[in-house]
C-alpha positions in Angstrom: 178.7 187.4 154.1 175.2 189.2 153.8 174.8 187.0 150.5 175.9 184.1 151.1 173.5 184.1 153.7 170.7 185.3 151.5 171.7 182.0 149.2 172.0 179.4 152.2 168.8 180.5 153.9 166.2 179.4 151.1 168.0 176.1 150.6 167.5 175.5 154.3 163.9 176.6 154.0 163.3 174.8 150.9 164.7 171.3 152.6 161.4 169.1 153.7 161.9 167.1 156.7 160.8 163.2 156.1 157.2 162.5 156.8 156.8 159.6 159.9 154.0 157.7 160.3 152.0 159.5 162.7 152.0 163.0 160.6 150.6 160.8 157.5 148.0 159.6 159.9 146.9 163.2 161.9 146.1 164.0 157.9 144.0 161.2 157.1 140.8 161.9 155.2 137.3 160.4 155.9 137.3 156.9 155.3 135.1 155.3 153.0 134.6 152.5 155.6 133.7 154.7 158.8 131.1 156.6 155.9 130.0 153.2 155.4 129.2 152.6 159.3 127.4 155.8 159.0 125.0 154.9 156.8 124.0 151.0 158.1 123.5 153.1 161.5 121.4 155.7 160.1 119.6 153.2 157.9 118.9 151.0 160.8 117.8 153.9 163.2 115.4 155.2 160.0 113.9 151.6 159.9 113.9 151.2 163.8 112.2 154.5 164.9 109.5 154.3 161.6 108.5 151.1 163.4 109.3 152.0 167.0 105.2 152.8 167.7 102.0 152.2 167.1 102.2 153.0 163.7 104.6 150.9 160.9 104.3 154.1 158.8 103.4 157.6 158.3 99.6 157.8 158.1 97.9 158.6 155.0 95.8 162.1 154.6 93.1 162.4 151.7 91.3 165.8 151.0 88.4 165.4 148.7 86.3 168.6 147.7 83.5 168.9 145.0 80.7 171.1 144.2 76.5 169.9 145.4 73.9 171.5 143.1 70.7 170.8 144.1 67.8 172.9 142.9 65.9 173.0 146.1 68.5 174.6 148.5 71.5 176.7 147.1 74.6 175.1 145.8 77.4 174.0 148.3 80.6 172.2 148.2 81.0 169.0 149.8 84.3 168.3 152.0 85.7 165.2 153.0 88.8 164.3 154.8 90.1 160.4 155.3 93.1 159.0 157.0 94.6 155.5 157.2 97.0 155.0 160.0 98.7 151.5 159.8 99.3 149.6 163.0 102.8 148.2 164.4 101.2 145.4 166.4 105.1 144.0 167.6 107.0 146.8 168.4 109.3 144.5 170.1 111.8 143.8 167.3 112.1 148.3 166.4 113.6 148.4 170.1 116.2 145.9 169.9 117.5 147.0 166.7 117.8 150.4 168.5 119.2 149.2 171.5 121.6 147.0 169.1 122.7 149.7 167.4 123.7 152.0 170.4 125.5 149.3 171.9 127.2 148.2 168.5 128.4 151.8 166.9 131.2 152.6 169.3 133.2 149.0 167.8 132.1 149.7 164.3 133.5 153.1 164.5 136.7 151.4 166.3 136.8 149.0 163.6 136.0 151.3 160.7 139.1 153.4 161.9 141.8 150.4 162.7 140.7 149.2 159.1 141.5 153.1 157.9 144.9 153.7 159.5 146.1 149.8 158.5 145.7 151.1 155.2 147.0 154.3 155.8 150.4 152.1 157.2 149.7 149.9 153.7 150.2 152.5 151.6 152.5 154.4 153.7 155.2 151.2 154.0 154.8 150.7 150.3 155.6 154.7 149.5 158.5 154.3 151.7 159.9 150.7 150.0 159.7 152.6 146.4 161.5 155.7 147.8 164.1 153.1 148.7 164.5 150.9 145.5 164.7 154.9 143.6 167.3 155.0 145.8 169.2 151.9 145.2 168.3 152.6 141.4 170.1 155.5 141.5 173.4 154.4 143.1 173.2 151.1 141.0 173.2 153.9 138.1 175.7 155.9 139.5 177.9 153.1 140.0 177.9 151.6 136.5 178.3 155.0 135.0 181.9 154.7 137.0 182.3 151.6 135.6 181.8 152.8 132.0 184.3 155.2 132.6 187.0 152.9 133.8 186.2 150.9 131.0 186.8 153.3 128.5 190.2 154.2 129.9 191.1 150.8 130.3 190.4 150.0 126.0 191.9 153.3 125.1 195.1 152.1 126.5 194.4 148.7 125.3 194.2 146.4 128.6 190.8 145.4 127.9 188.8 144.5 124.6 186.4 146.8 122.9 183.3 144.2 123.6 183.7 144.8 127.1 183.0 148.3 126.8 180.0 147.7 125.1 178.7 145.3 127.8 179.1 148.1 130.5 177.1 150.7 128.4 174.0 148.3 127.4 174.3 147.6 131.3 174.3 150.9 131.6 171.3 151.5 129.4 169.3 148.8 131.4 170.3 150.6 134.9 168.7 154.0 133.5 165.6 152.1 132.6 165.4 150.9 135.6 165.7 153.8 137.4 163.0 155.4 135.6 160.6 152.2 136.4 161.5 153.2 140.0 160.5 156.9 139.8 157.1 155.7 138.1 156.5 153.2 141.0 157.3 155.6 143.3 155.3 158.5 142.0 152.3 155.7 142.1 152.8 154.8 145.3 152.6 158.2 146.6 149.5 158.5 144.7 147.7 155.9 146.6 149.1 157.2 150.1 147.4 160.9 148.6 143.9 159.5 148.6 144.0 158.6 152.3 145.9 161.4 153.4 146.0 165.1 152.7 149.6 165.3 151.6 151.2 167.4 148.5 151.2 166.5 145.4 155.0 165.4 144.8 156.3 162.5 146.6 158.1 163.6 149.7 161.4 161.7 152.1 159.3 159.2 154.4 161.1 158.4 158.0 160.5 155.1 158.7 162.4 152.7 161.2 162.2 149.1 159.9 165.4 148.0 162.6 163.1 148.7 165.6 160.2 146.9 164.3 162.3 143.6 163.9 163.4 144.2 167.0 160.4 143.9 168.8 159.1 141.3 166.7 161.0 138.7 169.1 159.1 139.7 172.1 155.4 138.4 170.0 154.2 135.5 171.4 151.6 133.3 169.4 149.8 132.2 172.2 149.2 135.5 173.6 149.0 136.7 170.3 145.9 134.6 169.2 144.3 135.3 172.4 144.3 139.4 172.3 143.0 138.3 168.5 140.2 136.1 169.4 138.9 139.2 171.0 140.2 142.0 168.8 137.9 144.6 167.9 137.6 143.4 164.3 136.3 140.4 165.2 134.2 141.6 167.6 132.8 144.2 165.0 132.4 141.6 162.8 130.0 140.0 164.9 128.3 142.9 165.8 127.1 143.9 162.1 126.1 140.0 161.9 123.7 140.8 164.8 122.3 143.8 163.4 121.7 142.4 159.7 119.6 139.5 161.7 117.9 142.0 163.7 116.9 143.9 160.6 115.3 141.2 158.7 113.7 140.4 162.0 112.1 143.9 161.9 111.6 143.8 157.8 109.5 140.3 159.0 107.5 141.9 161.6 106.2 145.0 159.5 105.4 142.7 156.8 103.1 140.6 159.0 101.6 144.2 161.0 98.3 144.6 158.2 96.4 146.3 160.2 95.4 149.6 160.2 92.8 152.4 161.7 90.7 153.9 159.3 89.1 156.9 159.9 87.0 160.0 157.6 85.1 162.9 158.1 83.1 164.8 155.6 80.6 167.5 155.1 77.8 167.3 152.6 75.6 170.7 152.8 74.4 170.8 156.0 75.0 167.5 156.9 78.4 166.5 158.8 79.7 162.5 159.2 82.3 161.4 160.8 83.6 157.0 160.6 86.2 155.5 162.1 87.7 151.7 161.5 89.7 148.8 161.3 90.9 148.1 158.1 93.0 144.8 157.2 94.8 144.1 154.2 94.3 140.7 153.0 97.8 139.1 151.2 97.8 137.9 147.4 98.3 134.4 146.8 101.7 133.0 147.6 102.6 136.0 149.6 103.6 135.0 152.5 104.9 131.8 151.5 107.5 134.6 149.8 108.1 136.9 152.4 109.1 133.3 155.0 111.4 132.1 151.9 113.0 135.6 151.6 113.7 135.5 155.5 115.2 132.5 155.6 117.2 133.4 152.7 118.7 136.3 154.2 119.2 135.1 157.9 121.2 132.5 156.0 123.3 134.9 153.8 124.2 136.9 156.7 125.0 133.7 158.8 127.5 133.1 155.6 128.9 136.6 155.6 129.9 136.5 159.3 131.5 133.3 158.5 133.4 134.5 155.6 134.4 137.6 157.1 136.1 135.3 160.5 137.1 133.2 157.3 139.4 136.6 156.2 140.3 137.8 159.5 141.9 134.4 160.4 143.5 134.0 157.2 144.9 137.4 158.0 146.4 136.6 161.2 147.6 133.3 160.1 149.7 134.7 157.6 151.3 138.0 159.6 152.1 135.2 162.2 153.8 133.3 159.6 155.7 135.9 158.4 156.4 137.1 161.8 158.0 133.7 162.4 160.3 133.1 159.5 161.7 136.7 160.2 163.0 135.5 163.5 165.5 133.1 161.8 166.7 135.8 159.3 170.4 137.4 160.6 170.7 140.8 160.7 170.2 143.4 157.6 174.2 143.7 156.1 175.8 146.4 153.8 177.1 145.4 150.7 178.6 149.2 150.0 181.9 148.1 151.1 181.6 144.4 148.5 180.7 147.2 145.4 183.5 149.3 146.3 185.9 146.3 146.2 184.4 145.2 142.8 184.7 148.8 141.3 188.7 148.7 142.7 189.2 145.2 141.2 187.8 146.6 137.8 190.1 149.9 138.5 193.2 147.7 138.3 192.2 145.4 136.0 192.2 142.2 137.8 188.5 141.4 136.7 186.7 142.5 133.4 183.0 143.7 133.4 181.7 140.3 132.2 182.7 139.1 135.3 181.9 141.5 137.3 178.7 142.6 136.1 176.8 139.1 137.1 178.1 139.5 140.7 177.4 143.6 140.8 173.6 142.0 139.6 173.7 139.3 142.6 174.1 142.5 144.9 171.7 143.9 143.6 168.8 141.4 144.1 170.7 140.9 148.0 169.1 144.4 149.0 166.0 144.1 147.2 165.7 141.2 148.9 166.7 142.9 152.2 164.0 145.2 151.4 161.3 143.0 150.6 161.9 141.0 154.3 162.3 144.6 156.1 159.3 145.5 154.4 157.0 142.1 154.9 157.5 142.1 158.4 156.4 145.7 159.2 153.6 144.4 157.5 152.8 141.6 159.2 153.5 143.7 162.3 151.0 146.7 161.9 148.4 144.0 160.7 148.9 142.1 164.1 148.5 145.2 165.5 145.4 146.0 164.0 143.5 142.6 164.2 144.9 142.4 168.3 143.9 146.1 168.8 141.2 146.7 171.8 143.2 144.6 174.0 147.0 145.6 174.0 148.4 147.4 176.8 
């Protein structure tokens, strides 16, 4: 008794439980876009507080020192200090950019991490479809290894020709190779759902329940639908780094036209000791600022066209979950087609069919639950991108 515990208990141990969806996501890694919302807030609050002032810049601190010789009095060393300080004359535009980007960084961050776990349930839905067709693989494989033993008894005694026989094993030698096209998918899969999350390194049993997802999918109604959408957090986000683009260049403009700046030096020449203070302007070089309106206008259009295109995607998005969403109301109800197989291996058992018949329809079985999977696996799709593009405003 004592060891046949000692062999049961690291079995039981050495079992994994399936990973769900919320375990993947509690181990998700930094996202590259929330590191990107970092930096466009820490770049704007650099630009905003170097321009908050009455300065556009640092100043500027020069130290000359040099030896006098004069052959009357004895030799000293001059000293002379000078500073430039340039002006910010509108410090207007440095404290809406830094009142923008208070208000904006909470739905960036929102948006940054919707965007992150929709990708997280990407990759995670994909894992979990390859897990499956390995597993269909297999059986398939299983199943036609059966058949090549039936169809070996079957020629030995003589009910069947040899060419049939032959037929089973090159469908067996196509069912291996696709079982092995099925592990590599798999193991790539899991690769991708790795980078996002920490997870081990060899593919683990995902727990995933595709029958409750179409269930609910009924209850979706477009029209409320599109309204939570129209003020979803993506799109609100979207509009919100549209905003702070235009109220950078808008700063960029205003410290290019702030050229003025204090001027100030004091030095010490023997016993002598001056001190100057000024206003200094800098003039602009031909064509200047002809350049600097054309680059403003330039940009404020290009970010105008990115906020388009980026509404462009989001309701290209939306369109097509809800589309998808749609036609899966009319499909009927995911059916088993062990029961079919099993009938097909007992027809082949006592010899009522031969595996050229047999084989095409086993093949038309197969494609039914890839299919199956396919639908099961659009819809959850389309579901957690609905999800994601109406989030901010469901219940």
């Amino acid at each position: 008794m004592k060891t046949l515990v000692l062999i049961v208990l690291p079995c039981v141990f050495a079992h994994e439980p399936p990973l769900t969806l919320d375990q993947v996501l509690a181990k998700s890694k930094v996202s590259i876009t929330r590191l990107n919302v970092e930096s466009i807030l820490a770049d704007g609050r650099r630009q905003a507080r170097d321009s908050s002032g009455f300065m556009r810049e640092s100043p500027s601190v020069s130290v000359v020192v040099g030896p006098r010789n004069n052959s009357v009095a004895p030799s000293s060393t001059d000293q002379t200090i000078e500073i430039d300080a340039p002006l910010m004359l509108k410090r207007e535009p440095a404290r809406r950019l830094l009142s923008l980007l208070d208000s904006t960084s909470a739905v960036l961050y929102n948006a940054a991490d919707l965007e992150n776990s929709l990708a997280i349930h990407r990759a995670f839905l994909n894992a979990w479809l390859a897990e499956k067709i390995e597993s269909i693989r297999t059986e398939d494989h299983i199943l036609v290894q059966t058949w090549l033993e039936i169809s070996r008894t079957r020629i030995e005694s003589g009910a069947d020709p040899a060419f049939q026989f032959d037929l089973v094993r090159g469908e067996l030698l196509k069912s291996s190779l696709d079982c092995d096209d099925a592990k590599r998918n798999r193991v790539q899969s899991w690769t991708i759902l790795r980078s996002l999350s920490e997870l081990p390194e060899s593919p683990q049993s995902l727990d995933y329940s595709p029958s409750a997802v179409v269930a609910g999918i009924s209850d979706l109604k477009s029209s409320d639908m599109a309204t939570l959408y129209q003020n979803g957090v993506l799109r609100r986000a979207s509009a919100a780094r549209q905003s702070l683009e235009m109220s950078q260049i808008n700063l960029q403009a205003a410290v290019s036209d702030s050229r003025w700046s204090i001027s100030g030096s004091y030095s010490k020449e023997n016993d002598d000791r001056i001190t100057k203070i000024g206003i200094a302007y800098k003039f602009p070089r031909s064509g200047e600022l002809s350049a600097i309106r054309a680059e403003q206008r330039a940009r404020i259009e290009t970010s105008k066209r990115n906020c388009e295109l980026a509404f462009a995607d989001l309701d290209l998005r939306f369109a097509t979950a809800m589309q998808t969403i749609e036609s899966g109301k009319s499909y009927s109800e995911q059916f088993d087609t062990t029961a079919s197989l099993e009938a097909l291996t007992l027809r082949l058992k006592e010899g009522k069919d031969q595996p050229s018949d047999l084989i095409p329809i086993r093949r038309q079985f197969m494609e039914i639950r890839m299919a199956e999977l396919q639908r099961l696996h659009s819809l959850c799709l389309a579901q957690a991108e609905l999800l994601t593009l109406t989030a901010g405003n469901l219940p």
